[in-house]
C-alpha positions as CSV (number, residue, x, y, z in Angstrom):
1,X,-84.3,77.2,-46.2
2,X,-86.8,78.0,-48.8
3,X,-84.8,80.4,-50.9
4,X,-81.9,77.8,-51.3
5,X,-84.2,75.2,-52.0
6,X,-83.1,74.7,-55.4
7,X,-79.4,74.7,-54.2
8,X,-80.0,72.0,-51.7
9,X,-82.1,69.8,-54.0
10,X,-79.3,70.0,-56.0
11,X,-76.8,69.6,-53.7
12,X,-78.6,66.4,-52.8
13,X,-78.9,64.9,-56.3
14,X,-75.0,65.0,-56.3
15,X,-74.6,63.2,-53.2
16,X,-76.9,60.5,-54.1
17,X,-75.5,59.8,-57.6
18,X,-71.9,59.7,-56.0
19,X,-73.0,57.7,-53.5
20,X,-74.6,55.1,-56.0
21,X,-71.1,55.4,-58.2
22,X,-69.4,54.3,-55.4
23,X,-71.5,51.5,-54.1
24,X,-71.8,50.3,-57.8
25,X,-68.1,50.8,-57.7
26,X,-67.2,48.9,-54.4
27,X,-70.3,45.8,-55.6
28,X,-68.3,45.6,-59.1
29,X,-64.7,45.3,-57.6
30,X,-66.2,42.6,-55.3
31,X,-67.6,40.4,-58.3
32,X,-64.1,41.3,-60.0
33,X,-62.4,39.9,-57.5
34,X,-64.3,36.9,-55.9
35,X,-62.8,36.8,-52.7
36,X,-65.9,37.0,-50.7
């Protein structure tokens, strides 16, 4: 686990910044739409 650290961190960055896209994504399309 230590010698892929850097691979994991990195791994991890890119699941949190497409995570945050998509929640910024789904929030956007909500105010878009003002349904709820």
């Amino acid at each position: 686990m230590l010698l892929c650290c850097k691979e994991v961190m990195a791994m991890l960055i890119v699941l949190l910044l497409v995570v945050i896209a998509l929640v910024l994504y789904l929030f956007y399309a909500l105010i878009r739409s003002e349904k709820f």
